[in-house]
N, C-alpha and C positions, 0 to 999 in steps of 0.2 A: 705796338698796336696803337692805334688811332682812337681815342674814345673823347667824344664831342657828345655831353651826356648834360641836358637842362631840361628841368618839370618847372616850365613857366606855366602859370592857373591865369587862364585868358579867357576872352570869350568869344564865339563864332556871331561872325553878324551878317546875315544875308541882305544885301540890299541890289536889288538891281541882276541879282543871279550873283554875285561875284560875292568870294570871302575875306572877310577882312582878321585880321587878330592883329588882339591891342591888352598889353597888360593892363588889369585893376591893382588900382590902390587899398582895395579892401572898404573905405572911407562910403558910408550913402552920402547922397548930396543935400547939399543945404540948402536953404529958403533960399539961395538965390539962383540954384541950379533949374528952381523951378521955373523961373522967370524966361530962361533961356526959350529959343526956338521950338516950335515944335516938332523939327524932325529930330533936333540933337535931344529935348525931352526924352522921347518916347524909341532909345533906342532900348530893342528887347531881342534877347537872345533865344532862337530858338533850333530844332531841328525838322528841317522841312521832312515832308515823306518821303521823299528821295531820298535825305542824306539817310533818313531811318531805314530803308530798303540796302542801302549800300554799307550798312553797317557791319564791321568785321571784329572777334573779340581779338582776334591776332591778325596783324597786318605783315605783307612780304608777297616779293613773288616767287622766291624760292627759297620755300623754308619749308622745315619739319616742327609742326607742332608736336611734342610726345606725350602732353599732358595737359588737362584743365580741367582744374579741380575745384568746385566752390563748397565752401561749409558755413552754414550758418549754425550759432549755438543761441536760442534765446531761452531765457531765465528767467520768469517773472515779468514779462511783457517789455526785456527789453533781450535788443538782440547784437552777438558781434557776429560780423561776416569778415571771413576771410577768403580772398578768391588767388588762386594758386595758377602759373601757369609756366613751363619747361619748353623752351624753342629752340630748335637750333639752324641756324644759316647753312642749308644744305646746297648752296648756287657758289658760284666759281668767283664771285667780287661781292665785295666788301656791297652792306646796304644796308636801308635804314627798319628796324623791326619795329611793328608799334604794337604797345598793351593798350585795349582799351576797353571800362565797365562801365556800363552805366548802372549808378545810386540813386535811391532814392534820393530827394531833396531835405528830406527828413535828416538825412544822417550828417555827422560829421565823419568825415576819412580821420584816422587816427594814427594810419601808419603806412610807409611804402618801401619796399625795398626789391632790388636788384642783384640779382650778381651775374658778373658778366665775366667767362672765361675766369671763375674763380677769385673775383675781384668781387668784395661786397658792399655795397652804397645801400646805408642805413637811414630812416627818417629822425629826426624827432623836431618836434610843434617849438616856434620860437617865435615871439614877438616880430608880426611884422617885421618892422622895420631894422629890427635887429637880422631877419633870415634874407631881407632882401641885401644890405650889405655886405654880408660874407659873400651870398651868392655874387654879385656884384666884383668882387675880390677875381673870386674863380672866372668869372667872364672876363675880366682884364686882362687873363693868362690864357686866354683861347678855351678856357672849359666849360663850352656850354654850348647846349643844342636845345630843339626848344618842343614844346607840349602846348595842345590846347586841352581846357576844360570848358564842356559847353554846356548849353542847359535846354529841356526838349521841356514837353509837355508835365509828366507827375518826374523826369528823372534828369540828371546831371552826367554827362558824361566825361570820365576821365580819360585824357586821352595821354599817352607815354609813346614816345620811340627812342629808339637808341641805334648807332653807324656803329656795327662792328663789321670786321673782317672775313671772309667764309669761313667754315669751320667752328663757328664759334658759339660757344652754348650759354642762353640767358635763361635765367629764371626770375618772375616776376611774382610779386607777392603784395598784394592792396589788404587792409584793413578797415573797415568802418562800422560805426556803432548807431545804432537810434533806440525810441523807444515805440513799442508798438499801439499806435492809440487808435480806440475802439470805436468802428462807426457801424451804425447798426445792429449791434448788437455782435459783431466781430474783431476780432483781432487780423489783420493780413499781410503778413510776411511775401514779397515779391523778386524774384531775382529775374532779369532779363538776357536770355540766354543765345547769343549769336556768334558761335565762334568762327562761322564764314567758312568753313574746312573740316572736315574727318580728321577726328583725332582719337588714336588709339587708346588714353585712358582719361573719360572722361565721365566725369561722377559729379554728383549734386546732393549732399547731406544737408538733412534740416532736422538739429536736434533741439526739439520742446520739453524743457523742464515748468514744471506749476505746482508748487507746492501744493497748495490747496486741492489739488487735480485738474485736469484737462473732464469738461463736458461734452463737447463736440470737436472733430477737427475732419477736417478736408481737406481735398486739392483741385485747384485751376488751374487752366492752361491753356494757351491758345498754339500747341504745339500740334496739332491733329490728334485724331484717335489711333492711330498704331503706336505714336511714341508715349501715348497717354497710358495705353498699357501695361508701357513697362515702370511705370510708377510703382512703386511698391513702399506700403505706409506698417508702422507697427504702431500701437501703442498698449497704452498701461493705464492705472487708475491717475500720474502724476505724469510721465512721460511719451512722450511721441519721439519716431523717427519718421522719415519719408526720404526715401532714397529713391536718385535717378541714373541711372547705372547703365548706357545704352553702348553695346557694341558697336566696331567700325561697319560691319553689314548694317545694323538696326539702324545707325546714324545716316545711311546713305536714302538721299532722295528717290531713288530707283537701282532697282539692283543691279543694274552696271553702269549706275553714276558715280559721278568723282564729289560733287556737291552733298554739303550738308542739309539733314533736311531741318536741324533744329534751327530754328529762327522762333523765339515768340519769348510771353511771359510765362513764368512758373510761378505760383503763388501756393500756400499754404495759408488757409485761412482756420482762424481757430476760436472757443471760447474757454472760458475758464469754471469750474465751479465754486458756486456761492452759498455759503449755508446759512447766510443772513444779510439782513438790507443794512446792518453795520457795517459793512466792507470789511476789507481784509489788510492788516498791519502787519508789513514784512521787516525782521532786523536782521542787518548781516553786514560785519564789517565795520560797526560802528556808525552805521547811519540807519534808516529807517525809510519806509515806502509806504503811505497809506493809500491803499487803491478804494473807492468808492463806487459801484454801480447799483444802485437799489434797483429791485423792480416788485412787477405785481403792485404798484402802485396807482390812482386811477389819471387820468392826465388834466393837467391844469386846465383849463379854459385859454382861449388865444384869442390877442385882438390886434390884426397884423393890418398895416399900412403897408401897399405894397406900391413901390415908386418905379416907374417905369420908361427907359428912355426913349422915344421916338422920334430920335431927330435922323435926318436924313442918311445918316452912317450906317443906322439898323439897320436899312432897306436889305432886302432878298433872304440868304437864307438864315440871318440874325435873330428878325422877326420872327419867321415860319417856325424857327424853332421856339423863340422866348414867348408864341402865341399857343403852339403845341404843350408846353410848357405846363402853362398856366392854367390851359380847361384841365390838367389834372390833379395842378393845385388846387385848384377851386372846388374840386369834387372833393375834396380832402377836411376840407373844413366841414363841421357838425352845426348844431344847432347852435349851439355852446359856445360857440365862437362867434367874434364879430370881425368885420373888413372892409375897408375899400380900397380904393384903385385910384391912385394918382399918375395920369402921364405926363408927359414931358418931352417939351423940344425947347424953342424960345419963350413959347408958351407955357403952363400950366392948368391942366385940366382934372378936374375929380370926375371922376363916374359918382360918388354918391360925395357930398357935403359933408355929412356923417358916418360914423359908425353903423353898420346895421348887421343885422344878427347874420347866419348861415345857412339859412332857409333856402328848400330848393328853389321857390320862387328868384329869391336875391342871387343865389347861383347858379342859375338861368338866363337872369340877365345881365349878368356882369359878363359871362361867357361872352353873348351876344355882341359886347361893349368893345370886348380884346379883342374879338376877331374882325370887327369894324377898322378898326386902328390902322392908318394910312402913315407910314414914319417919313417926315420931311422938316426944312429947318435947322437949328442952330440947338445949342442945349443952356437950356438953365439949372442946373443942379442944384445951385443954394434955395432960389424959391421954392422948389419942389421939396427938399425937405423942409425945409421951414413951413409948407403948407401940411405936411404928413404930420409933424410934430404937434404944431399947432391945434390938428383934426384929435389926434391921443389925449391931449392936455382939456380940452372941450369935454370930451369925452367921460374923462376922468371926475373935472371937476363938477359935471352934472350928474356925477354915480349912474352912468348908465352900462359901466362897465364891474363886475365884478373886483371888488380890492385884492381880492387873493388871484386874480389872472394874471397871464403875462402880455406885456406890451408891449409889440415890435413892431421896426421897421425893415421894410427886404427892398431894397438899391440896388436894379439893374441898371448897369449901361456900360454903353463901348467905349467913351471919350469922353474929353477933357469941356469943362465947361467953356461958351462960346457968349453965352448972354448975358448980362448980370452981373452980377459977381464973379470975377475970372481968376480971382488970386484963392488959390487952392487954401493958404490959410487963412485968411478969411474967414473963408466957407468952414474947414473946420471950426475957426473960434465958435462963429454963429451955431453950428450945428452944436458942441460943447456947453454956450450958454442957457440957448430955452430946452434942450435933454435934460427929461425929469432922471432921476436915478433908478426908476420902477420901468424906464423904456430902454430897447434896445437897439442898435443898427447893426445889421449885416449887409455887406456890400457883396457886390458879384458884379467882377469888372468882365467885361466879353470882348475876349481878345486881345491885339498888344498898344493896340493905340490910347488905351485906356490906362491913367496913371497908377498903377496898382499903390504903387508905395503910399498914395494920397487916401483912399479908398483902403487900404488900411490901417492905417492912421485912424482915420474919424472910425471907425469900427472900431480898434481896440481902444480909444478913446471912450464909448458909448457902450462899454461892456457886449460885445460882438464882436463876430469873426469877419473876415473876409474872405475869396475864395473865386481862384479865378477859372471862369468859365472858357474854354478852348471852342474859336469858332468853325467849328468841323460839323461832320453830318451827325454826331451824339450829340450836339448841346443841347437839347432838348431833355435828352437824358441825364446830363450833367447839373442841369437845374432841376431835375424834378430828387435826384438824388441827396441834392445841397437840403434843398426842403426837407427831405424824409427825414434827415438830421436834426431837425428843430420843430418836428409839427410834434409833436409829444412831449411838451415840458412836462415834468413830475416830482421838482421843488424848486423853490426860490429862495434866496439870501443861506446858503447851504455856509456853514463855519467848522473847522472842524482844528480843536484844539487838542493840547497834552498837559499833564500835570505840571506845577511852577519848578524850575529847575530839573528836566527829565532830557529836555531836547535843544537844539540849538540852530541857529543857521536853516529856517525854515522857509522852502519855498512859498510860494500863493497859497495861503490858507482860509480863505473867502471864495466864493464864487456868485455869483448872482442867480445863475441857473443850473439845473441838471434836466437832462433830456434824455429820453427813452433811448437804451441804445449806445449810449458815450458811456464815458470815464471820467470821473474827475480823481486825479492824485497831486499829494502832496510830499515831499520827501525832505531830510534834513538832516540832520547830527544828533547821534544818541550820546547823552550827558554820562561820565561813569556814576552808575552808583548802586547801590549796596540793593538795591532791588534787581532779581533776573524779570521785570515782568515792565512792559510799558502801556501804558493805558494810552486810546483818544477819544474824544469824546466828538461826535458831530450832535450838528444842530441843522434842521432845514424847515421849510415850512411849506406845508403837501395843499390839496384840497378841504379846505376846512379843519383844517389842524394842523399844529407843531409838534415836530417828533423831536427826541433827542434821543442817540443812539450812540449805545459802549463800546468797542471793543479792544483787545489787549492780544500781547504778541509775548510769546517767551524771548529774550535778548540773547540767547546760546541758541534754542533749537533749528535755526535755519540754518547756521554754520558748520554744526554735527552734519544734517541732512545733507549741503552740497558738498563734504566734503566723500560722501560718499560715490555722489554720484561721478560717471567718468565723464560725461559729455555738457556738464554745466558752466555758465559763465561765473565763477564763483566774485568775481569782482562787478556783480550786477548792480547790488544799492548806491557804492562811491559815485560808480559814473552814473548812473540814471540821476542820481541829487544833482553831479553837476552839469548835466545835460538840461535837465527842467530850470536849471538855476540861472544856467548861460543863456537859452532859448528866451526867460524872461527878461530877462538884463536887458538881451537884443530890441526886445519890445520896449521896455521902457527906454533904452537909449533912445528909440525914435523921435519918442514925447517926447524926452527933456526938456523942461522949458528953458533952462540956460546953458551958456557953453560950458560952465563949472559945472554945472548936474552931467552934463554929458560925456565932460572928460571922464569925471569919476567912475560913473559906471564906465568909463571904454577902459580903466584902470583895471577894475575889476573883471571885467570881461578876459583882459589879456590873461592874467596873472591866472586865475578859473583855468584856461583853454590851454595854457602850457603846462600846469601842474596834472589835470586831467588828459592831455595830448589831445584835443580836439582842434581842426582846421577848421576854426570859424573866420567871417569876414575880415576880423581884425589879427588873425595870425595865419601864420606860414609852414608848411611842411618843410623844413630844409633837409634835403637828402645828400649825406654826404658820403667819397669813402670812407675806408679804415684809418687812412691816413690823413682826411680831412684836408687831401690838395685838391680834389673834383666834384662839383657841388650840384645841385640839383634844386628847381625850388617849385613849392607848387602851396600858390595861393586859393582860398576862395572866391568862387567867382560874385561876381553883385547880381543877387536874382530876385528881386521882391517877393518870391514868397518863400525864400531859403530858411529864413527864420520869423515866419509870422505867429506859427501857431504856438499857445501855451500846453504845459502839461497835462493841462486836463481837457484837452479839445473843446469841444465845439459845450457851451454854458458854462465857460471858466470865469468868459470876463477880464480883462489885463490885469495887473498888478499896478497899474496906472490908470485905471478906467473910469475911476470916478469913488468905486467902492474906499468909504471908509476904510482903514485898515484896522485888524482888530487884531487883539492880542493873542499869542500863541499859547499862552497859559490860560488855563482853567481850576475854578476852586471845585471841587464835585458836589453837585447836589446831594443831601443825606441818603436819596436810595440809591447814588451809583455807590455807597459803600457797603451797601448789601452784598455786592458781589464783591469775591475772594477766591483765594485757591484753598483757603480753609475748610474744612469737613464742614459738609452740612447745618451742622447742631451750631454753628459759630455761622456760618452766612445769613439764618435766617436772624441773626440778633439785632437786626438791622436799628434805625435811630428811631424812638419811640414817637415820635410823630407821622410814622410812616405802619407803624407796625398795628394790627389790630388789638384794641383791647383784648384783655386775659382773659375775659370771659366771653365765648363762642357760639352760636350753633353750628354746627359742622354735620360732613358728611364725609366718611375718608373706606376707605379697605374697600369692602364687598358686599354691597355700602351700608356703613353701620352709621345709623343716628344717632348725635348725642345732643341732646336740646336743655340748654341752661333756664330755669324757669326763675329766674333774680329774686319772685317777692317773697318764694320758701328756698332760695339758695340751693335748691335741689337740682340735680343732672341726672332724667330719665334719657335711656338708651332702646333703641330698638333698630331692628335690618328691616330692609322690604325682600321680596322674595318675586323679583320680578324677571320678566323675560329679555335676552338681547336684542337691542333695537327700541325697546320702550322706551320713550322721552318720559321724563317724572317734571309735575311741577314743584320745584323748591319757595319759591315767593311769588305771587300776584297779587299786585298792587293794582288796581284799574286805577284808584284818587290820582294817586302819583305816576303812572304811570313806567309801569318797572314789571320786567318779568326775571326770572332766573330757572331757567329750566336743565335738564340735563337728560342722556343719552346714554344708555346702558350699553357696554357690550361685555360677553362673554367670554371664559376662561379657553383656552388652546382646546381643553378635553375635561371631561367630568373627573371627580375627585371623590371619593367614597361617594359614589353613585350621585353627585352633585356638583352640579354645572354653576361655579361661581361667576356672580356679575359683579362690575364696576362700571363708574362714570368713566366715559370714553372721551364726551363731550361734555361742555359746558358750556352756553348758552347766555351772556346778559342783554337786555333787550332795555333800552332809555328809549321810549316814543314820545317827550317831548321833542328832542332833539335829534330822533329820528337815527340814533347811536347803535348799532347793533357789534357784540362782539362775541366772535364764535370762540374759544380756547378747545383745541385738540392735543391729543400725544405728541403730534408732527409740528404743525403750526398752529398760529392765533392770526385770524383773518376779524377785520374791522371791516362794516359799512354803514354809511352815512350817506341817507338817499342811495344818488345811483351813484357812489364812487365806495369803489372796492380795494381796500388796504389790506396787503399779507405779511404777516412776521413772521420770524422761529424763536426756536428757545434756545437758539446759541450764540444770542447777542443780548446783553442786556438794554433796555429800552423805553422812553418816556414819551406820550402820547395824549398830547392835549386839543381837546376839542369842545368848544363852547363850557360846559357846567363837569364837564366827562374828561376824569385823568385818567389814562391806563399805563400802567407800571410792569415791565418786563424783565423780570430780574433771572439771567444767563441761567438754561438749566435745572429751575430752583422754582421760582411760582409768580404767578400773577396778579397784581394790586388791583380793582377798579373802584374809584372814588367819585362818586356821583353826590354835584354840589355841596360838599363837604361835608353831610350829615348818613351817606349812604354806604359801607365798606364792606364791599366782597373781595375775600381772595381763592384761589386757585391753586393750588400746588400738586407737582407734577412728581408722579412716583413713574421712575426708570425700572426696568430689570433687563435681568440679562437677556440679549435676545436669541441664545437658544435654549430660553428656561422653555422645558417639554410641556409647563402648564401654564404659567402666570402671563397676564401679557403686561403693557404700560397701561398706567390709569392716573384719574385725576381724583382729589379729594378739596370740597369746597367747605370753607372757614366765614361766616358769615354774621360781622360785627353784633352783639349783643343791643346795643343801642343803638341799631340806625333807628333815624325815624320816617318811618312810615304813614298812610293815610287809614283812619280807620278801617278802608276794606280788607284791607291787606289780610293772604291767606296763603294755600300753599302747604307743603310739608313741614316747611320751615316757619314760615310766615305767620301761620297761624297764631303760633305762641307769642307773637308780638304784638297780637290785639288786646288792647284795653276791654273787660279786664283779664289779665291772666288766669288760667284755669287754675282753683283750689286744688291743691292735694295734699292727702293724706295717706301715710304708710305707717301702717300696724301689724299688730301681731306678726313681729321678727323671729323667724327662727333657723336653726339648722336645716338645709338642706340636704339631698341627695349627695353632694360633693360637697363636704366638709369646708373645702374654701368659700363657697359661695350659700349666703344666707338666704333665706328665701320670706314674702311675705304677702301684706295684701295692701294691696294700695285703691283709694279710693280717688277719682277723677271724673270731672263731665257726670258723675251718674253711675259710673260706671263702678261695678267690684272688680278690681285685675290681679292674678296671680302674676308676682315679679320676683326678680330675684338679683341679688346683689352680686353686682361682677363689677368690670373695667373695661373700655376701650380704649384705643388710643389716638394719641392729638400728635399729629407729626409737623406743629410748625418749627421745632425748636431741635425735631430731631429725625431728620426725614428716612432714615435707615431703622430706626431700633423703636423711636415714637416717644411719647410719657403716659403714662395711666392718668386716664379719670374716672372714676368711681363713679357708677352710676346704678340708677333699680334698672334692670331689662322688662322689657315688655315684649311678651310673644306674640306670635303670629301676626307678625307684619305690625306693630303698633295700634293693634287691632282696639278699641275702644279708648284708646289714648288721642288718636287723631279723630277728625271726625271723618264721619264714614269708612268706606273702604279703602282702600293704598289704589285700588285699581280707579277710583274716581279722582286721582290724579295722573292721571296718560294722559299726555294731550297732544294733538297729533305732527305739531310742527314745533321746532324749537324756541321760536318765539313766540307763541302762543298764551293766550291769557288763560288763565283757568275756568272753566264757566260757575255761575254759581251755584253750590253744591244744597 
């Protein structure tokens, strides 16, 4: 048998109608490639819409496809596909078959193999230059035939043939891995499905593992609605399936066609569930995955310079789109936001000089402005940004912009600068030099004439992405989409570390942004050691306050977990670390500022992508037999945006971008060591500068008072006896302005003919600083003015705002510390949730010594007016119940029959509690407080109490 069998990785280049292929060296080019010609520049590989109409996943013209079969298995938002396919030469002479899929861009192929007539040619990933040699070996001895891989708009197509004889049966089997990163608030899984032909069994599996669980999951398609129906999805609280399983009848265009009718994409789009703005820390396998998406946050403020090309190249449908564009960026912006509009050809033009807010007036006429816009001329790109920078910097330094906003720049255009500054580095140095580190640039190259590789560069350079815009009849859409991913910032300068000696080999652990919608992760090597338990700690800083937030992963429980399941990637953390690890390298390889920084990382890179099998730019598939005499090779093609983006998409920021780099270790602040896997009665033992003094007023059960009166050392007890839904005031302060109010709710069902109440809510109100914090059973929701922050209680948590700390300690209770003299806590009583009576409830712990302003009143409050109410307790004697003493106590005036018992104070033991001894007082506190319990309702939770 004849076998002429070579996977050369080339690329398709249309020029003039005709195709060309020509191997890559893997190598991007250098500062001097830039200098070159403009047509040899700006060659760009792409797939016209013809070649995409003419697309076939098996090639022949007489052949039996018997099988094609695609599975994806993704695992924690990373995914492997394997695509399957059994052919056989059913024509009377020898000819050539081709496998061909198109991948994402995203992924790397990991593996390919063949067997042909029982002969099997294996892949594995080998250094360049070592796989192109051998190969090289084999073609000197006639073994070899050859493949393109090309590259289309979001995909990469691999393209495989093979010259066998009739009769002869191939099977083809492609491999590749990516990780799925989150835009809009999605995860999306995409396979592109064209096998050109009716084939008897063809199937499409797509199995979702999420620890954590799956929240939402769907399916897209641009397959029509009859093949859409036969989509069939299951899932679970953790897992998903989506199978597409279509008959040779269902598969035919018309029911007595020979034609396939599937031709389109298939996507699974998906999310995950989060049961805190901590994220979620995966171990498995000795490495580690921290995935990060907070939400219910309120959005930063934005103050976007947007630069615009309008040299004579935009002209026709460039424009109409990037003008379409823009009036709905512009309706996108609020008040809160500030902008202008810089255009550009040879020229440079502002629509505004300055900064101006997002007023409809202002969004009105800037509308007016873009749609004016006549694109003719040459381009100058370096003054235009240097003019947009400059406008930030102005801005800035006259505080006319918020310190806690975000600062960007958004760079459209088609081509390569023609005015000015022409030397692409250059422009970047200059753009590098006056970039403040609080600004950003994102670039959005439109179309192929436009040097992408440059344009992202200065982007990831400038903490931004880049992202290229496809000039078709969507770009319109494609820009307005790019923005959706960035008009929602909702922290800056994000950090997120682990304890000193826990972890190793850590990817990007800074980001500059996070944006409604993204992801940002980090991943690395777990250290062995004698703890099962790994802590991280992030840090970011929101609108008007810095949060820091805990969370922790057990170091066995996710390995127990996929060893069970049948359809997981169980090898999901090794390669995602070194997928995020390689991806970054790539980028920083870009920068390097010298040839030594560059080799090193291209050192690294190799060594990475052969031990992990990934075909990145700088290594090779070699696909060889069993017997290693017939060789195959298949490299990566050179696609500038194959490798641009980081792991944490879109507000990562490069690992080169300017961002200081900070350490991966962390010492913990004293209340992240409140939390523990230790019982109760040991987590609240926290470090006494955290913890509230020993002596309390409090409110805990159903709701029993217990009020410490310090200058007779005595602790009077008393219940109120009030309705579900009645808000109580506990403190009002008008001097100082402070409220503490709380929210009754009641028991499942009555109880010896009594319907128990407890605090459901709690309520702190700071109106200098305009601080409001709600604590519920579910969550703890903060607001400040008009921005609305939500927590839970399954991350631990630190929350600083002007004078106002708040402390979230996992499960357990809530600190609030107002300007150092004020201490309320919260603590959260759990039960089970199918107790037939009890429900969750909170009990509030309310420092003995804050200080207060003389008005200060309240349930609570009251007893911390100067001067403290005298009392007197006499005549002790036995009671009705032998344990409990009974007596007379004299206060305010009043004579009260009390009696000696105990409640309890559960900060030390949130299950069982400890006694404090106190006199009771009946019926509601009844002449112990002043007036009635019912003239403290007050009708909203933040409310002041009026004066009684």
């Amino acid at each position: 048998m004849r076998r002429l069998l070579l996977l050369l990785l080339g690329l398709v280049l249309l020029r003039q109608g005709r195709g060309f292929e020509f191997v890559i060296d893997g190598e991007w080019e250098d500062e001097a490639s830039h200098l070159q010609d403009h047509r040899e520049r700006h060659k760009r590989a792409i797939l016209t819409s013809e070649e995409q109409e003419d697309f076939e996943a098996i090639r022949g013209d007489d052949i039996t496809v018997k099988s094609y079969k695609v599975e994806s298995r993704i695992t924690s938002r990373f995914a492997h596909t394997t695509v399957r396919s059994s052919v056989v030469n059913s024509g009377s002479k020898a000819q050539s078959i081709g496998f061909n899929v198109q991948i994402p861009k995203r992924a790397f192929i990991t593996n390919f193999t063949m067997n042909v007539n029982g002969i099997t040619f294996m892949g594995s990933v080998k250094e360049k230059t070592v796989a192109r040699n051998l190969y090289a070996q084999a073609r000197a001895r006639g073994k070899a035939a050859g493949i393109v891989r090309a590259n289309s708009q979001d995909m990469e197509t691999f393209k495989t043939e093979v010259h066998v004889p009739p009769g002869s049966n191939i099977e083809f089997e492609l491999h590749y891995q990516e990780m799925m990163h989150r835009k809009l608030g999605f995860y999306e899984h995409s396979l592109y499905l064209q096998p050109g032909r009716l084939v008897p069994q063809f199937q499409v599996d797509v199995y979702i593992y999420e620890p954590k669980g799956i929240s939402t999951v769907q399916t897209t398609n641009t397959l029509g609605e009859e093949l859409t129906q036969l989509i069939k999805m299951t899932s679970s609280k953790d897992k998903a399936h989506v199978v597409f399983k279509p008959n040779l009848q269902q598969q035919r265009k018309c029911d007595n066609c020979t034609g396939s009718a599937i031709d389109g994409v298939f996507s699974v789009r998906y999310d995950v569930t989060r049961d805190s703005n901590a994220g979620e820390l995966q171990v498995s396998d000795g490495h580690f995955v921290q995935f990060f998406a907070p939400s219910n946050l309120s959005p930063l403020p934005k103050n976007i310079v947007f630069v615009i090309d309008v040299s004579g190249s935009m002209w026709g449908v460039k424009m109409k789109q990037t003008v379409e564009a823009m009036q709905a960026i512009l309706d996108d912006l609020t008040i809160d936001d500030h902008f202008s509009i810089i255009d550009f050809n040879h020229n440079v033009r502002c629509w505004s000089e300055e900064l101006v807010s997002g007023s409809s007036i202002q969004i009105a006429d800037a509308k007016k402005y873009i749609q004016n816009i006549k694109p003719n001329g040459g381009t100058n790109i370096n003054e235009a940004l240097m003019r947009a920078v400059q406008m930030l910097v102005r801005a800035s330094n006259q505080g006319l912009i918020d310190p806690r906003s975000v600062s960007m720049i958004i760079l459209v255009s088609d081509g390569d600068p023609t005015v000015g500054e022409i030397k692409l580095s250059t422009i970047q140095k200059n753009v590098k030099r006056v970039m403040r580190e609080e600004f950003s640039l994102f670039s959005l190259g439109i179309g192929f004439d436009v040097d992408y590789d440059f344009l992202e560069r200065i982007a990831m350079e400038n903490r931004g992405v880049a992202q290229r815009i496809y000039a078709n009849h969507d770009a319109a859409d494609q820009l307005r989409a790019f923005y959706s991913q960035v008009s929602s910032p909702l922290l800056r300068r994000i950090t997120i570390q682990f304890p000193e000696d826990s972890v190793s080999d850590v990817t990007q652990n800074r980001f500059d942004k996070y944006f409604e919608g993204s992801e940002l992760v980090v991943a690395g090597k777990v250290l062995p050691s004698d703890s099962n338990t790994l802590t991280s700690l992030t840090t970011a800083s929101a609108a008007r306050l810095d949060i820091t937030l805990e969370t922790d992963a057990d170091t066995a429980e996710l390995d127990t977990e996929l060893a069970k399941q049948q359809h997981s990637f169980t090898g999901f953390a090794k390669q995602m670390w070194a997928y995020i690890t390689i991806k970054q390298l790539i980028s920083e390889r870009s920068l390097a500022p010298t040839a030594a920084k560059k080799r090193k990382i291209t050192q690294r890179i190799m060594a990475l992508a052969v031990e992990h099998q990934f075909v990145t730019p700088l290594t090779a598939l070699l696909v060889e037999s069993e017997d290693a005499t017939e060789r195959l090779l298949a490299d990566s093609p050179k696609d500038p945006k194959h490798g641009c983006c980081l792991g944490g998409g879109f507000g990562g920021g490069s690992a080169s971008s300017g961002l200081v780099p900070v350490p991966v270790v962390y010492q913990p602040p004293p209340w992240v060591q409140m939390t523990t896997t230790a019982p109760p009665s040991q987590v609240a033992k926290g470090p006494e500068e955290w913890a509230l003094p020993q002596q309390v007023n409090l409110v805990d059960n159903d709701p029993h008072f217990i009020i410490h009166l310090r200058r007779s050392d005595t602790n009077v007890c008393f219940n109120i006896d009030s309705k579900p839904g009645h808000i109580l005031n506990l403190v009002s302060d008008s001097g100082a302005g402070l409220v503490v109010n709380g929210q009754l709710v009641g028991s499942k069902k009555m109880k010896k003919n009594k319907l128990n109440t407890y605090f459901g809510t709690i309520s702190v109100y700071y109106q200098p600083d305009g601080v409001s914090l709600t604590v519920g059973t579910d969550s703890i929701a903060m607001t400040d003015g008009g921005n609305n922050h939500s927590f839970t209680w399954s991350a631990t948590a630190e929350i600083v705002q002007d004078g106002v700390r708040i402390s979230i300690v996992k499960n357990s209770h809530v600190s609030i510390v107002i300007n150092n003299n004020i201490q309320v806590m919260v603590l959260l009583h759990r039960v089970w949730k199918k107790n037939p009576v009890s429900v969750d409830f909170l009990g509030i712990y309310i420092a003995n010594d804050n200080q207060y302003s003389p008005l200060v009143h309240g349930l609570i409050g009251q007893f911390s007016r100067d001067p403290e109410p005298d009392v007197s307790v006499y005549d002790v004697h036995e009671g009705v119940d032998p344990l409990k003493r009974e007596a007379t106590m004299e206060v305010k005036g009043n004579r009260l029959h009390v009696t000696r018992g105990w409640q309890k104070d559960y900060r030390t033991d949130n299950t069982h509690g400890s006694n404090v001894y106190c006199w009771f007082v009946h019926n509601s506190g009844k002449g112990f407080i002043d007036g009635h319990y019912t003239d403290y309702i007050v009708p909203n939770l933040n409310s002041f109490l009026p004066t009684l």
